[in-house]
C-alpha positions as CSV (number, residue, x, y, z in Angstrom):
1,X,-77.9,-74.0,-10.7
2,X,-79.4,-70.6,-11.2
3,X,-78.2,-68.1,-8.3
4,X,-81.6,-66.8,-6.8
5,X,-81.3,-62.7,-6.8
6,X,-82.1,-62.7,-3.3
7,X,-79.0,-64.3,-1.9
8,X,-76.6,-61.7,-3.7
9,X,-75.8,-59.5,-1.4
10,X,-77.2,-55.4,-1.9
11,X,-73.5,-54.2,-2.7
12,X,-73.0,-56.5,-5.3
13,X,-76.6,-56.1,-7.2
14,X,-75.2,-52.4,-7.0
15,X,-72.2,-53.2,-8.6
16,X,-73.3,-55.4,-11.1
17,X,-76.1,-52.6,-12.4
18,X,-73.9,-50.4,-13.9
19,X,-71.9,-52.9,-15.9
20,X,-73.1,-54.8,-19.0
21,X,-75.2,-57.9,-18.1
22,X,-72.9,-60.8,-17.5
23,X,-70.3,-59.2,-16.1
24,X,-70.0,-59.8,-12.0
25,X,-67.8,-57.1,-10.5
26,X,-67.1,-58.0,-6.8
27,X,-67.0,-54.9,-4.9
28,X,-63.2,-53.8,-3.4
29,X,-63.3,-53.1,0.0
30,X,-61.9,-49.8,0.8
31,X,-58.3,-48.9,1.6
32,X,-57.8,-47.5,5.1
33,X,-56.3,-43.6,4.7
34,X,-53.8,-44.7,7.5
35,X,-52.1,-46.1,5.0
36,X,-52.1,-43.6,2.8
37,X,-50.8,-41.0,4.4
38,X,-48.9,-42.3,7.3
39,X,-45.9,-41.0,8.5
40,X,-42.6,-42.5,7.6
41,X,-41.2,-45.5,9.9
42,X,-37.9,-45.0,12.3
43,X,-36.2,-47.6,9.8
44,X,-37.1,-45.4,6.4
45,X,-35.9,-42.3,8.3
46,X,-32.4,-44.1,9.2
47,X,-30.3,-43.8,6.1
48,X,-31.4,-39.9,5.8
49,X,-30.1,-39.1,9.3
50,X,-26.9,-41.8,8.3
51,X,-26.0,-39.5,5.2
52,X,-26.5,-36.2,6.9
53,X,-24.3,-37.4,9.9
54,X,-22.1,-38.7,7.5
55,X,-21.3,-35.4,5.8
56,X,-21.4,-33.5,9.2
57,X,-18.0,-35.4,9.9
58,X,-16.9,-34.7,6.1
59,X,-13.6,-31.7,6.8
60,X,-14.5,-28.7,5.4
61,X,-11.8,-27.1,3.3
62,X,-10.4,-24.6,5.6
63,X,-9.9,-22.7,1.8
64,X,-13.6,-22.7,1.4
65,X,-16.0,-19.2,2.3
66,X,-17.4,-19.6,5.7
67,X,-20.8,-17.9,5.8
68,X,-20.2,-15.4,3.1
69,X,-22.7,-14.9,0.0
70,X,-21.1,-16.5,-3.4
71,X,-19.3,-13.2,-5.0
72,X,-20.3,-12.0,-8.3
73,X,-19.1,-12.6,-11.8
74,X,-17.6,-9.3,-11.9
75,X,-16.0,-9.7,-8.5
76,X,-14.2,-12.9,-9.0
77,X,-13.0,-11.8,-12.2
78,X,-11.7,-8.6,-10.5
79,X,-10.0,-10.7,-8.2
80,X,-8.5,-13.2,-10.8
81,X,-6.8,-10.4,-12.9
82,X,-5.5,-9.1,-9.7
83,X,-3.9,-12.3,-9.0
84,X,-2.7,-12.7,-12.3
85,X,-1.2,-9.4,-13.0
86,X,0.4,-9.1,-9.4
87,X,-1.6,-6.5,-7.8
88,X,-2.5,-7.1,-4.0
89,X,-5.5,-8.5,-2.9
90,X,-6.4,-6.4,0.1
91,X,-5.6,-3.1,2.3
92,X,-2.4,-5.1,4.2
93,X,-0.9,-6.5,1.3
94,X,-1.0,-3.1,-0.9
95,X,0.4,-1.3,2.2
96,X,3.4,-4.1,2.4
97,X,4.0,-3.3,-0.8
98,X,4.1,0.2,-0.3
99,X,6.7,0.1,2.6
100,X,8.7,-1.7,0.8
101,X,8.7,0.6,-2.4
102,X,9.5,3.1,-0.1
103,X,12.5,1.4,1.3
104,X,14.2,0.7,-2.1
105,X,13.7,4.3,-3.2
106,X,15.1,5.8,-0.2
107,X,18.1,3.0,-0.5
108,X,18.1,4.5,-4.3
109,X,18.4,7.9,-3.2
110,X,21.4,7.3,-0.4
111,X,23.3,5.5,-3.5
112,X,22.7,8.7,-5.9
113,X,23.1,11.4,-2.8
114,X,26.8,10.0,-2.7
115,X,27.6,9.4,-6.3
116,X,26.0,11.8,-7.7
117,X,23.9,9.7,-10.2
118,X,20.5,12.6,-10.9
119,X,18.0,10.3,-11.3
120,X,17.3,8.9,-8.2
121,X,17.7,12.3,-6.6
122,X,15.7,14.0,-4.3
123,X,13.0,16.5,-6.2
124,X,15.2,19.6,-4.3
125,X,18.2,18.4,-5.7
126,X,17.3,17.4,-9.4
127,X,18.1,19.6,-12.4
128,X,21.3,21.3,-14.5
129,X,20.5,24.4,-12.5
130,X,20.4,22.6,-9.1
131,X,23.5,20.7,-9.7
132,X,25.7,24.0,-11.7
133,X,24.8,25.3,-8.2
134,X,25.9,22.6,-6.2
135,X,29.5,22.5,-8.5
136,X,29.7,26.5,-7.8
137,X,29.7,26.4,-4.5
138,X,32.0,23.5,-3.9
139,X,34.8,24.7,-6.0
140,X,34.8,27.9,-3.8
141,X,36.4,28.5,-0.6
142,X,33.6,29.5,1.6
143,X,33.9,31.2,5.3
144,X,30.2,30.5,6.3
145,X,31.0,26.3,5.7
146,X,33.7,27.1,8.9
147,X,31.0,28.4,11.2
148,X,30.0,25.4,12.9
149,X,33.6,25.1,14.4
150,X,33.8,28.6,14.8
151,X,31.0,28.8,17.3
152,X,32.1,26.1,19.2
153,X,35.1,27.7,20.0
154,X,33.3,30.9,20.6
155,X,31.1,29.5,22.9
156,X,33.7,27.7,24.8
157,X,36.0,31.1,25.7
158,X,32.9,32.8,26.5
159,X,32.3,30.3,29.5
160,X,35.5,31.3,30.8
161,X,35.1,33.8,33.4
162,X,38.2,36.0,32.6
163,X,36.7,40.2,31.4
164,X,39.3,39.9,28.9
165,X,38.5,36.2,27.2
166,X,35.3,37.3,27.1
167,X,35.8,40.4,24.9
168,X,37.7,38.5,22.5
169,X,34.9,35.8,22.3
170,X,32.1,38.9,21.6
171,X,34.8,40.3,19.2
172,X,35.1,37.2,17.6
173,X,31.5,36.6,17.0
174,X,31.1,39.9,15.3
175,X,33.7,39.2,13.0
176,X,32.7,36.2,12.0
177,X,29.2,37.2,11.4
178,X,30.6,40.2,9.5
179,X,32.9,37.6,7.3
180,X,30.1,35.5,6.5
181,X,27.8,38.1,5.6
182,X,30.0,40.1,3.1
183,X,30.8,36.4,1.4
184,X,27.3,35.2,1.3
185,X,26.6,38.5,-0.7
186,X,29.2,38.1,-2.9
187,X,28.8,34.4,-3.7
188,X,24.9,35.3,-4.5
189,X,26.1,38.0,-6.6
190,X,28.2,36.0,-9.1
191,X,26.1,33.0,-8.5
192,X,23.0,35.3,-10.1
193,X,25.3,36.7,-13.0
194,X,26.2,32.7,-14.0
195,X,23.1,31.4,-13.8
196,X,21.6,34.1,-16.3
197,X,24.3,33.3,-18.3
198,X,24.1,29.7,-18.5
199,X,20.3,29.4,-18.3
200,X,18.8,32.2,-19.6
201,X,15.9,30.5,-20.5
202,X,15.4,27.7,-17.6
203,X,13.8,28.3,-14.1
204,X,16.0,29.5,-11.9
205,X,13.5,29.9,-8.5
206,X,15.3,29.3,-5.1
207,X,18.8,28.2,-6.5
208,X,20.7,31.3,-4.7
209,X,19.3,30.5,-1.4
210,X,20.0,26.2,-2.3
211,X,23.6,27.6,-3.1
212,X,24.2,29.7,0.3
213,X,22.2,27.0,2.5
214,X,24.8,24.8,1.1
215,X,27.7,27.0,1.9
216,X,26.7,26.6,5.9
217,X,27.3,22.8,5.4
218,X,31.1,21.8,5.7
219,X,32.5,20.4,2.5
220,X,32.8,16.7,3.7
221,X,29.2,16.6,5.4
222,X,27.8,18.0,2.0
223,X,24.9,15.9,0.2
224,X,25.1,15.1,-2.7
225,X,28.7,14.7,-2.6
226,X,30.6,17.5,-4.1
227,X,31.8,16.6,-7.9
228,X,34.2,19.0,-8.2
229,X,37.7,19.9,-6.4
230,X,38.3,23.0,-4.5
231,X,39.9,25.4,-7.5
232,X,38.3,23.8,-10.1
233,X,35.7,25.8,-12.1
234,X,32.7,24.0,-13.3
């Protein structure tokens, strides 16, 4: 039964006009843009917040950088070789290490100061020249390495208030300082002649005056330990 143009509705006579004849398109009723672009539900939000939750209560590795930019290729490199080769990683270990060099070398130099060994020396001390000095000196009986105990007993009769004991003790000082000055004069002398003869050729600045401040030093305080016997001619 033919379908009478005036019962189809306007919408579908619009429709069907732009499509080859025979062809009935039913018109689609619109999608509402609510559902298009509405907002996520509570339940699709739920397994987001779950997962972030989740790895707020993951530990962090207390090894991990807190707040601090990634370091650079070059850096971490830098720091790898350091780690590899030994070096220290920052200002308090390097300084450690530092203290502690400086303990072993002064253990090193109490060791040599007593036996005599040259290389771990102190700089003053180091040397043929320093240590022809030192050998000079102790194989020589020397009146200035008795002034120490001279003075003490100086000073002590000079406290006692006698006129007389008090004279001596003035005496006594001149004499001394008179002794010790005409020896220091003559051990610099001969020192001087021996060391042009022996090192003609070498540095010889400040060994006279290492040789007489040594003199002043009683023999069994003296460092580096004397080498040589009293007599004995180096």
């Amino acid at each position: 039964m033919p379908v009478s143009s005036a019962r189809t509705p306007a919408r579908t006579r619009a429709v069907a006009g732009s499509f080859p004849a025979g062809l009935r398109v039913s018109a689609i009723d619109p999608v509402p843009l609510g559902l298009v672009f509405r907002s996520r539900s509570k339940e699709e939000k739920a397994p987001t917040d779950k997962v972030t939750a989740d790895l707020s209560k993951t530990p962090r590795d207390p090894q991990a950088p807190k707040g601090r930019p990634t370091p650079k290729r070059s850096e971490a490199q830098t720091q790898r070789r350091r780690a590899s080769s030994g070096a220290p990683l920052d200002r308090k270990e390097a300084m450690k290490r530092q203290r502690e060099a400086r303990r072993v070398d002064m253990a090193k130099q109490r060791e040599a100061l007593a036996s005599g060994d040259e290389r771990y020396l102190p700089a003053r001390d180091k040397g043929p020249v320093r240590r022809f000095v030192r050998d000079f000196v102790d194989s020589r009986f020397c009146i200035a390495e008795y002034f120490l105990p001279l003075a003490v007993v100086i000073l002590v009769l000079s406290v006692i208030q006698v006129q007389g004991i008090q004279n001596i003790s003035l005496l006594l000082w001149l004499i001394v300082i008179v002794l010790i000055v005409i020896d220091s004069v003559g051990l610099a002398f001969r020192l001087r002649k021996q060391l042009n003869t022996r090192f003609p050729d070498t540095p010889k600045r400040g060994a006279v005056a290492y040789g007489l401040m040594r003199t002043l030093q009683m023999r069994r305080l003296r460092l580096p330990k004397p080498q040589v016997k009293r007599g004995e001619r180096p």
